[in-house]
KEDREN-335180 format. One record per atom (N, C-alpha, C): residue in one letter; x, y, z. Coordinates in pm, whole numbers, plus 50000, padded with zeros to 5 digits. Each point is the difference from the previous one (the first is absolute). Example, Ala and Ser with C-alpha at 12.3 -4.5 7.8 and 13.67 -1.06 7.14 Angstrom:
REM residues 2
A513194943150780/A499115011950000/A500905012050000/S499655010549928/S500825011950006/S499235010950073/
END
This chain:
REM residues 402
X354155090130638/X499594987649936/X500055001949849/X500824985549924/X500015007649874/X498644993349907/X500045009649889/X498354998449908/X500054983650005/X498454998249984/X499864982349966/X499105002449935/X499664989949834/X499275000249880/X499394988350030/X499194997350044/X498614988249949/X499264998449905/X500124985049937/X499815001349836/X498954986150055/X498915000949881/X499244984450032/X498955004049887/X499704986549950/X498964998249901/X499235014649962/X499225000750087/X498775012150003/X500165010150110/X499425013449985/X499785009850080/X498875001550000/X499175002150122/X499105009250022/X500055010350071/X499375012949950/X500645014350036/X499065001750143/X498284993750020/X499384989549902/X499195014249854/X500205003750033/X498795007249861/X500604997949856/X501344994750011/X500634997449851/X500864987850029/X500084988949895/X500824990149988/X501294996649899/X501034999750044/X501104997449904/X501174991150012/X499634993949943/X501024981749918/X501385005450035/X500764991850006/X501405001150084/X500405012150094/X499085001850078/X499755013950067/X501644999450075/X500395009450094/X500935004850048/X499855010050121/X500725001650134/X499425012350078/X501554999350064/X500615013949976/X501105006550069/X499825009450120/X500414993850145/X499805000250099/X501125006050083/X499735013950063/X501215006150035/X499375005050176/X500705000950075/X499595005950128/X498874995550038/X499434989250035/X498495001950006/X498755004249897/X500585003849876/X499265006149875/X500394989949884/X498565002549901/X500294996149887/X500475011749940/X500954996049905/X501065009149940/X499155004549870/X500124987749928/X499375001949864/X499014985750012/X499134997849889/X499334985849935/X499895002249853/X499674990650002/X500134996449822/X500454983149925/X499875000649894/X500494987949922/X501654997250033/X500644988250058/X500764999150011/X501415002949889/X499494999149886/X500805001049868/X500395017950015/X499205009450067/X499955013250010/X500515006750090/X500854991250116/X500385001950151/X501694996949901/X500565013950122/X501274998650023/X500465000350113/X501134991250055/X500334999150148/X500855009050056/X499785006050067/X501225011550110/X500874991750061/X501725006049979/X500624991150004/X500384994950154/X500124984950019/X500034992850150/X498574992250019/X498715004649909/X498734993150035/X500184988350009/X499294993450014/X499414985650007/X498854999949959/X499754986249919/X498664997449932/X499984984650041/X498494998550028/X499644986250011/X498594995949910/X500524992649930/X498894993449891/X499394989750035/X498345003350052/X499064996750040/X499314992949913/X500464990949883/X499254992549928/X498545000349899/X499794990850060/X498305001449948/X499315004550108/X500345004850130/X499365011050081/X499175013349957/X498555004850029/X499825011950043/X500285009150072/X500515012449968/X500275010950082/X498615005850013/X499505004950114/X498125008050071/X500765011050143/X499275007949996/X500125009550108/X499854990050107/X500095006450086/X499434998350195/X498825002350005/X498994993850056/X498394998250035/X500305012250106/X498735011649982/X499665010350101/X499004991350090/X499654997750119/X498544998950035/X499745006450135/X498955005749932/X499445012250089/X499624994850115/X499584986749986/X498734995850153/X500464988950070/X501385001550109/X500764987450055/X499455000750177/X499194994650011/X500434995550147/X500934989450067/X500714993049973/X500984994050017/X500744991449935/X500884990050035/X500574990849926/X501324994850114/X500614989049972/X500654990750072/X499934998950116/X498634995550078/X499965002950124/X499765012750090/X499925012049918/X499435015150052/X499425007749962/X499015002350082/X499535012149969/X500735013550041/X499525011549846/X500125011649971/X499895007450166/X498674999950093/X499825004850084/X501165000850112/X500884988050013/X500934999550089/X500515012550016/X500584997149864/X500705019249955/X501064996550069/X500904993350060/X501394998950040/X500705000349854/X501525003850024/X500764999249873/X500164983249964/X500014990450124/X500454990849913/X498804990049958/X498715002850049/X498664993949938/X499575007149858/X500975015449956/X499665003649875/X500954995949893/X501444998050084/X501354995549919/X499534982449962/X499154991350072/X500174989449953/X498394994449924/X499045013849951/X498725001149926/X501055006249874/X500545011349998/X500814998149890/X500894989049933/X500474996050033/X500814991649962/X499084983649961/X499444998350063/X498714987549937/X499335009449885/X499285006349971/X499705010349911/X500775000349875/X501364999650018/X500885003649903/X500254985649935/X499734985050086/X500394988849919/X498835000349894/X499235005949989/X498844996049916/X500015009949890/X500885011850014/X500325007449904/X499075017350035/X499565001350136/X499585011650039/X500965007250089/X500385015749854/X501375003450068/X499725013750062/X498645004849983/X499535013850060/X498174992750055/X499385005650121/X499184999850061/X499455008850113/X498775001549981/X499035003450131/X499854996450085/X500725002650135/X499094995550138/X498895004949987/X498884986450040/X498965001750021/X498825000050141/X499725011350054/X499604995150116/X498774994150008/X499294997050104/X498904987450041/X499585009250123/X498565004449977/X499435008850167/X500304994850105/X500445009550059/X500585000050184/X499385012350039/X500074997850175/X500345007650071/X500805016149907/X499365008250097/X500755011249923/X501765003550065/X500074990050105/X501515001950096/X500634990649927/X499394990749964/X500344987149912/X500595004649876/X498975003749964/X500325009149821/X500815006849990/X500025009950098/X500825011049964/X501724995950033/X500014992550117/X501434990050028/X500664992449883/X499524994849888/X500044989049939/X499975012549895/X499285009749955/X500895013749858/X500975000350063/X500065005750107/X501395008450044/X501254983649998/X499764988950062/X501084992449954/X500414997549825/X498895000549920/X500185001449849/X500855009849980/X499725012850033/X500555013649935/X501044998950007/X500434995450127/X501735000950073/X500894987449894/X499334986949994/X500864993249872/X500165003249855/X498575008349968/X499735006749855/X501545009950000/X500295006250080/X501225010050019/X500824992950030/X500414987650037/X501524998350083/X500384995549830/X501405000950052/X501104990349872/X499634984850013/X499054993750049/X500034987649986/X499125000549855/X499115002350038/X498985001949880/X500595005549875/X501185007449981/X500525004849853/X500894990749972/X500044987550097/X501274988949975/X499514992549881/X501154996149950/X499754997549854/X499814979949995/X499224992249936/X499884986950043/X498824994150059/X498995013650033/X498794995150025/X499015009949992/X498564996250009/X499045009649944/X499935012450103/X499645011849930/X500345007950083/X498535008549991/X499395007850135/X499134999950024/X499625013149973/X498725001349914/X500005012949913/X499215012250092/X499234995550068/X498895006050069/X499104992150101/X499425006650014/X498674995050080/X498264997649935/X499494992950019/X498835000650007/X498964995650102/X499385010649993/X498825000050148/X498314995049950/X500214987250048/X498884990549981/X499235001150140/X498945009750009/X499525004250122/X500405007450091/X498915006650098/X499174997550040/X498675003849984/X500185004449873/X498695006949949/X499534993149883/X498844988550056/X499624992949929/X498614992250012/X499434995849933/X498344998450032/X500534985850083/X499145000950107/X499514981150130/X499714995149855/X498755003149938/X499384983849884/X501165001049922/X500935000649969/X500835000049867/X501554995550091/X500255000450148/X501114998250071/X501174988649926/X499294989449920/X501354988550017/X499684994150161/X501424997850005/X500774995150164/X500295018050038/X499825010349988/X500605007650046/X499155002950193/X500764999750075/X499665001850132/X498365012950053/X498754991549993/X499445012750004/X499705005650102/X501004997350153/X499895011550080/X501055013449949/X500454998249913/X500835014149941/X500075006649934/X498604994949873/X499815006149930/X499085012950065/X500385011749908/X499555009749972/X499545010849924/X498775004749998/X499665014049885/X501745004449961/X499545007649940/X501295008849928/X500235012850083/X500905006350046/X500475008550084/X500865009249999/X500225007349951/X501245009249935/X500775000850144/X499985000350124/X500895000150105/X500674985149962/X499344990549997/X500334986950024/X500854999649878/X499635006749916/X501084995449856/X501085013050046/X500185004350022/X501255009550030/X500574994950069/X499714993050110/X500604999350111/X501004982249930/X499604992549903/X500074990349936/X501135007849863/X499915010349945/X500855005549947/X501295004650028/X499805006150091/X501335001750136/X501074990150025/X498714987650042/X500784987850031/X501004996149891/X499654998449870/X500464992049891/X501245011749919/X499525012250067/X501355009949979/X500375002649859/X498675002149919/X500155000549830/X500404993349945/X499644986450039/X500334984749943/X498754994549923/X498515003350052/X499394996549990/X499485007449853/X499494986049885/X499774998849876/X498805001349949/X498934987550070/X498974996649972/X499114997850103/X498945007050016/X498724998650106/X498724992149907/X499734991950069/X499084993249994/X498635000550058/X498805004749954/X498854999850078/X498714997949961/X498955001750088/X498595002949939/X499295011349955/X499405005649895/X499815011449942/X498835003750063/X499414989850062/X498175004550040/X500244999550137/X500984999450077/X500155008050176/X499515009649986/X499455007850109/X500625010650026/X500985006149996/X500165013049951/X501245007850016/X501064992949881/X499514987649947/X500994998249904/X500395011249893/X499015004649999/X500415014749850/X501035009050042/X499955002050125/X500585007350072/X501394998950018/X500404986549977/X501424991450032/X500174997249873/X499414991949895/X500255001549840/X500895015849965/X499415010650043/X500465009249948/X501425005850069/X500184996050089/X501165003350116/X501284990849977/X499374990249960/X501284991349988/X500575000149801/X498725003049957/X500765005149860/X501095009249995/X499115011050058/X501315016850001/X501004996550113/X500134986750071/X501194996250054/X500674989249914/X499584997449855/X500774994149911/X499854982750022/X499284998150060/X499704983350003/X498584995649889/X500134985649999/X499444993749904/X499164995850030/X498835001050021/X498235000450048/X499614987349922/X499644985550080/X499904990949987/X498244994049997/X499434993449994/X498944999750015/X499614986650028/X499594993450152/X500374989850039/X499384997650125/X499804988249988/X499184996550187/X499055006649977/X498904998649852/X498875008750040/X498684996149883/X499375002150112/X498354998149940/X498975013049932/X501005006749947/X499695012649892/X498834993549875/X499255010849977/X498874994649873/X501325015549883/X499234989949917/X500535010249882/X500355015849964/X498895004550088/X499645014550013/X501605002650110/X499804993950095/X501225007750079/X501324989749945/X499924993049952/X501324994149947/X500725013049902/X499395004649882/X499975004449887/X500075016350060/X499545004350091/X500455013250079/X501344999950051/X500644991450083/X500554995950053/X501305005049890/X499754989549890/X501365004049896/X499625011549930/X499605008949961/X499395014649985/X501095008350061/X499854992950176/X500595009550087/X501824996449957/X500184992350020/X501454995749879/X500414983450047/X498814998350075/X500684981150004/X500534998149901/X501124989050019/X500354999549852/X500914979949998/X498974993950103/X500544984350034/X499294994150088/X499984988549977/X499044991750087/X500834989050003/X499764994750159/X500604989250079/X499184987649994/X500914991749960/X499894984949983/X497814998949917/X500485003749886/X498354999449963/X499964986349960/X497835002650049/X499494986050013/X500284997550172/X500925003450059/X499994995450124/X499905008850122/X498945002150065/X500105006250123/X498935011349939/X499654999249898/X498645014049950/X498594991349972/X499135012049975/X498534998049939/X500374992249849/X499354985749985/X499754993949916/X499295006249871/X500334994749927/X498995007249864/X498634995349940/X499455009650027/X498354993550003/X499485009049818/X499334993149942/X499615007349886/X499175013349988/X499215002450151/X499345011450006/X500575010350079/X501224995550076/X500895006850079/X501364995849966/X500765008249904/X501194995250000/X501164995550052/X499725015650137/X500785001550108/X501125003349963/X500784996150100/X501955007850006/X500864990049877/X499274989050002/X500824987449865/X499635006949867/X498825007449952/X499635004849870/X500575012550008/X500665010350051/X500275012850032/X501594997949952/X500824990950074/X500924993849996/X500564995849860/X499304988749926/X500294991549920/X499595009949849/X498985010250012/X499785006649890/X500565014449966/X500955005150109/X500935010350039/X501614999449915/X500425003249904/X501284997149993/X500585013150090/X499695007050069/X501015005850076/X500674992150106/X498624989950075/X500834993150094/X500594986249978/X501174997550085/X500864986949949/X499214988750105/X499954988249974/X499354993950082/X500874987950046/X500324995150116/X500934991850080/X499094987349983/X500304991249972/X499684985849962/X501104990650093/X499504993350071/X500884984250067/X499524989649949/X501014997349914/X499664991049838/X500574990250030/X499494989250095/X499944988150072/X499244988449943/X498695004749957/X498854990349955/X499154998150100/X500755003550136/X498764999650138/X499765011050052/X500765014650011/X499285007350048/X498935009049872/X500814995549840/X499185004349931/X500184988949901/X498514997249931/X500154983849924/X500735004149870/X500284991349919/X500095002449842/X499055006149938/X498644997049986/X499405010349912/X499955012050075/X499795004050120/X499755014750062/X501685007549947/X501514989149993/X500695010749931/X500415003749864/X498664988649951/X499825002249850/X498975010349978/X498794999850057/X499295013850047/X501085016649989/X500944998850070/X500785010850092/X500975001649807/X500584993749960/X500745001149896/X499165004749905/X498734999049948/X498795002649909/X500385013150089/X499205002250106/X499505014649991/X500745010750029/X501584997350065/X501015008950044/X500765001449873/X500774988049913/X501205002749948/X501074997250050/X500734992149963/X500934994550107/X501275012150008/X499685011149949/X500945012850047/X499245006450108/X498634995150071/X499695007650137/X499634989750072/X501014989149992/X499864992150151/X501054997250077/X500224999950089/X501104997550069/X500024984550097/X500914995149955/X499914986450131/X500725001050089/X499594997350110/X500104997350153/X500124991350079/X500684994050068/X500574990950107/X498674998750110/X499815011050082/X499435001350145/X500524991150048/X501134996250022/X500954988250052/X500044999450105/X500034991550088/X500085002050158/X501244994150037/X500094998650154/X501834997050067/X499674982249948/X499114993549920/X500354990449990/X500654995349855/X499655007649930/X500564998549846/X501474995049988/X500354988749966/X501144998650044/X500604985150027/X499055002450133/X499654989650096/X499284987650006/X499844989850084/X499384990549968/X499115005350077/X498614985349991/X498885003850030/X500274999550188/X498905008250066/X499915003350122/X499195013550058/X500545000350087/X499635013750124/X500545010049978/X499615013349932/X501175007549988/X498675016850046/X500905007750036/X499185014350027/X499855009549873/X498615007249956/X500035010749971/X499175010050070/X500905014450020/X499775008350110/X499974994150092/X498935002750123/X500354994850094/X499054988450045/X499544993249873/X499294988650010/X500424988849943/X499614988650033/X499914983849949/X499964998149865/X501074994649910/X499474992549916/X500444988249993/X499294989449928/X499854988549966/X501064991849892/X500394996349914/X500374998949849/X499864986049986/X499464996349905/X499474986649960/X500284992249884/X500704994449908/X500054998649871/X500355014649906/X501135006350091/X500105016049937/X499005013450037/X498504992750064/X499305011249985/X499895004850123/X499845011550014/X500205005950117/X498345004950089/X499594993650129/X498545007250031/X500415000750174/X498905011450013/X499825003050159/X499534989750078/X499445002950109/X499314988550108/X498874995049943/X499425008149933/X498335000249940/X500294998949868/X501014992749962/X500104993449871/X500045008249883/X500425013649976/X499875011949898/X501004996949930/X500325005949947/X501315000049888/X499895012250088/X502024999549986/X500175008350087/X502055007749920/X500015002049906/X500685003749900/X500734985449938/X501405001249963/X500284990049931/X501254995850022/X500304989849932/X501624997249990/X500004996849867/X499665007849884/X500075004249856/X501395006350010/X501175000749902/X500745008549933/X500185002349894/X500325012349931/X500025003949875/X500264991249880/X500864994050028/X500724989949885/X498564992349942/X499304995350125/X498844988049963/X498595009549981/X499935014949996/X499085008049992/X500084998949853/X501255005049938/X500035004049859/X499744985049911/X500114993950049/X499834981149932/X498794999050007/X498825004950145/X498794996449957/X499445013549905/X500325009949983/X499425006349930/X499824998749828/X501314993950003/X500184996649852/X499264990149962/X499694987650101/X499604990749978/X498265000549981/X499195015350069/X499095003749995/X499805006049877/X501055007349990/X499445005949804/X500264989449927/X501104990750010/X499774988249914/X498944993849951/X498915002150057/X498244997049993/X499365008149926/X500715012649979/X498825007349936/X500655003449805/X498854989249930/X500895002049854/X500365011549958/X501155001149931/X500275012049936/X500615014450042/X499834994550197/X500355015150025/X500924990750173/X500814991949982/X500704995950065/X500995009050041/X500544999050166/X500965004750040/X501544999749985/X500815006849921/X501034993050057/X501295002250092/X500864992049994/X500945004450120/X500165011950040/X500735006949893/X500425012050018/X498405008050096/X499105002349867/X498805006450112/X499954995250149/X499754990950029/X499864995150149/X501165005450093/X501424994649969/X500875009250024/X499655012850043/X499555007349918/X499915014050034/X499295003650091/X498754990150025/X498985000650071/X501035001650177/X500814995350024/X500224999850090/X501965005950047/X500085009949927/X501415002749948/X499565017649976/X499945000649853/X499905011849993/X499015009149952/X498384994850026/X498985004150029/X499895004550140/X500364991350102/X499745005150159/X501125012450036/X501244998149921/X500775012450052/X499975010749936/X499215002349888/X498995011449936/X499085003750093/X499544989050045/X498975008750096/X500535006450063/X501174991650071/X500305011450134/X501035010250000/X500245002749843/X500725011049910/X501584992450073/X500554989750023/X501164993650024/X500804995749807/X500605016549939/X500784997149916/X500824994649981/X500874994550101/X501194992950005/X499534985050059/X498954995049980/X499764982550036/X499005000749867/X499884982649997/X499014991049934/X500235000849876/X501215004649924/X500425001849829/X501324996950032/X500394994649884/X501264999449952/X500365012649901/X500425011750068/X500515010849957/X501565004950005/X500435008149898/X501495007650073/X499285009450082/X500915000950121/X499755008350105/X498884996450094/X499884985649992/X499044992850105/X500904994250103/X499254996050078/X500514985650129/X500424990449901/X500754989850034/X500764991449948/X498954991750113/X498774997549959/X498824986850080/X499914992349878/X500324990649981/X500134986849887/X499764986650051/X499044995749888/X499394985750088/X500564992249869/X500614985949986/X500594993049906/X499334987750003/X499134997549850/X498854988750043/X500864986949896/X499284991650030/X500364988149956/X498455001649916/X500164997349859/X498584998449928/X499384984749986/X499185003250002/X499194984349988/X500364994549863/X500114983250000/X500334991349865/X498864993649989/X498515007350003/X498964995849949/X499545011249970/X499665000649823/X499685014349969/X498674998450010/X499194991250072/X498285005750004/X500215004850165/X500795000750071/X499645008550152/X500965015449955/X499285008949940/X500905013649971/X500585002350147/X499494996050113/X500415007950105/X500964992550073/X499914987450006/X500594991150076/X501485001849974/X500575004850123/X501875005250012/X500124998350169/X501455000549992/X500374998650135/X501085008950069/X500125011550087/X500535009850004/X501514991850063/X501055000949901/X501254995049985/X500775005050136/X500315014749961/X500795011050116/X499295013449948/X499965006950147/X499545012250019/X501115010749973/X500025012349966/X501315014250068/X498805008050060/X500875005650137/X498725011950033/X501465010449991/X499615012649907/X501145012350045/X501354991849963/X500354994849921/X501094994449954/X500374986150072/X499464997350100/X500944990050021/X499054986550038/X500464989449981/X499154987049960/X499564996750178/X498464995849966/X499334996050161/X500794987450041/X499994996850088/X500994985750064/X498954995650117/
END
């Protein structure tokens, strides 16, 4: 395939911005970037001049339970080939399967169908988001703090049960998610570190004291905060004050306005920094989709006006995507004088902050010697919405989503 140069208004790397930007695109790779006036073409390229377009990386997101009609759990190739590919219209070109407590025959069926697409050539096919890892959202997680998660399956923490869950996912698996005040959680905190995963802190009704141990031991992230933990009380901070006053850990925000309001992610921007937050989907097989009946794991959900709840009326993840994550975030620092968000930051929030976390050097930047994941926005013609854009065309790995 020969080189192709994409030229358009602006670049975001996102951590740096530059006016008639340019990106030379060879094999699946960015070649070079830079100011277009500074690019020379290898001879046979092709260049296409993208206007008053933005050039932005590919959205990482760590926390997907489904999208166009499927759930992650299916784990068949073509219920993950067609969650990628809905994923990718919205401009998410790398992601986390995310699991939802099961059965442990359940669970472990549904890694092992992940692992096997994480490895086939479908998944390195170029044109749609491609699936970075795993993350294990249970089964070790507090009943009071559950969500919708199924609580005949939850369980203490178990170093058999997590091995045997490691096995399954066949060194796929990224991010564990749990409660720090189980039992035996210290025990599994420390096991799954020196097995190189990312110790989450989530589904849990932790007070401060064991929140703040917890990351000591090397937590170093917390799942969907504000939602599914101990509330913040002024005489008990709990796992939200441990969290929010920590810059070691990054904190996952679903920057909706309903699972977390405007001021709580004006709260989260005050006390993190918008270089330790990460935004998140928790998307389910309905994102996508119109409203209806759709499954996550191996239960019921609802979807109503977009929002997604169980039988017993919970919120029960989302049909949020990145594109409209980074719009409300901006639109949340837009509120706060003087120390407003802008594109580019938010951007990052969900690009190349999350694939720092998960040490993924080659996604979420516009680099030489990166993925060729490029999202091409249409900018808003009202300069009081900084955020308001519309994702034009996607590239995942060089080649444009369809």
């Amino acid at each position: 395939m020969p080189a192709h140069l994409l030229r358009a208004s602006r670049l975001f790397t996102p951590d740096e911005e530059t006016l008639d930007g340019a990106l030379l695109i060879e094999d699946q790779k960015i070649i070079r970037i830079g100011p277009r006036e500074a690019m020379r073409l290898p001879a046979k390229a092709m260049e296409t001049n993208l206007g008053d377009r933005i050039l932005a990386p590919g959205f990482v997101d760590i926390h997907v339970h489904g999208a166009g009609g499927h759930d992650v759990m299916e784990a068949t190739p073509e219920a993950l080939c067609t969650i990628a590919r809905a994923l990718a219209c919205h401009g998410t070109t790398s992601f986390l399967t995310t699991t939802v407590t099961a059965s442990p025959h359940e669970t472990d069926h549904s890694l092992a169908g992940m692992a096997r697409y994480i490895e086939s050539d479908v998944n390195r096919q170029p044109g749609r988001a491609q699936i970075a890892g795993i993350h294990l959202e249970g089964p070790f997680i507090n009943v009071a703090r559950r969500g919708v998660h199924p609580l005949e399956h939850i369980t203490e923490p178990s170093l058999p049960r997590y091995h045997a869950m490691l096995t399954a996912s066949a060194g796929h698996a990224k991010i564990i998610t749990l409660a720090p005040e189980l039992p035996g959680a210290s025990a599994l905190i420390r096991q799954a570190i020196a097995d190189g995963l990312i110790v989450s802190l989530g589904h849990t009704d932790a007070t401060y004291a064991v929140a703040a141990a917890a990351i000591e031991q090397g937590a170093r992230h917390a799942t969907h905060v504000f939602n599914a933990m101990r509330p913040f009380h002024q005489r008990e901070a709990g796992v939200l004050g441990a969290v929010l006053t920590d810059s070691r850990v990054t904190a996952e925000l679903i920057a909706d306005g309903l699972h977390v309001d405007l001021a709580a992610l004006r709260l989260s921007l005050a006390a993190k920094g918008a270089a330790n937050i990460v935004l998140v989907s928790d998307g389910t097989a309905a994102t996508g989709m119109p409203d209806g009946a759709y499954r996550l794991g191996n239960f019921n959900i609802t979807v109503t006006g977009g929002v997604c709840r169980d039988s017993e009326g919970r919120l029960a993840g989302s049909t949020l995507t990145l594109d409209r994550a980074v719009s409300k975030i901006v639109e949340a620092g837009a509120s706060r004088p003087g120390r407003s968000v802008t594109l580019a930051q938010a951007w990052a929030m969900a690009s190349s902050q999350p694939a720092a976390r998960l040490g993924l050097s080659s996604k979420g930047s516009l680099a030489a010697g990166g993925d060729a994941d490029i999202v091409v926005l249409v900018p808003s013609s009202d300069p009081t919405v900084p955020a308001c854009f519309t994702v034009d065309r996607v590239m995942a790995r060089g080649a444009w989503v369809e």
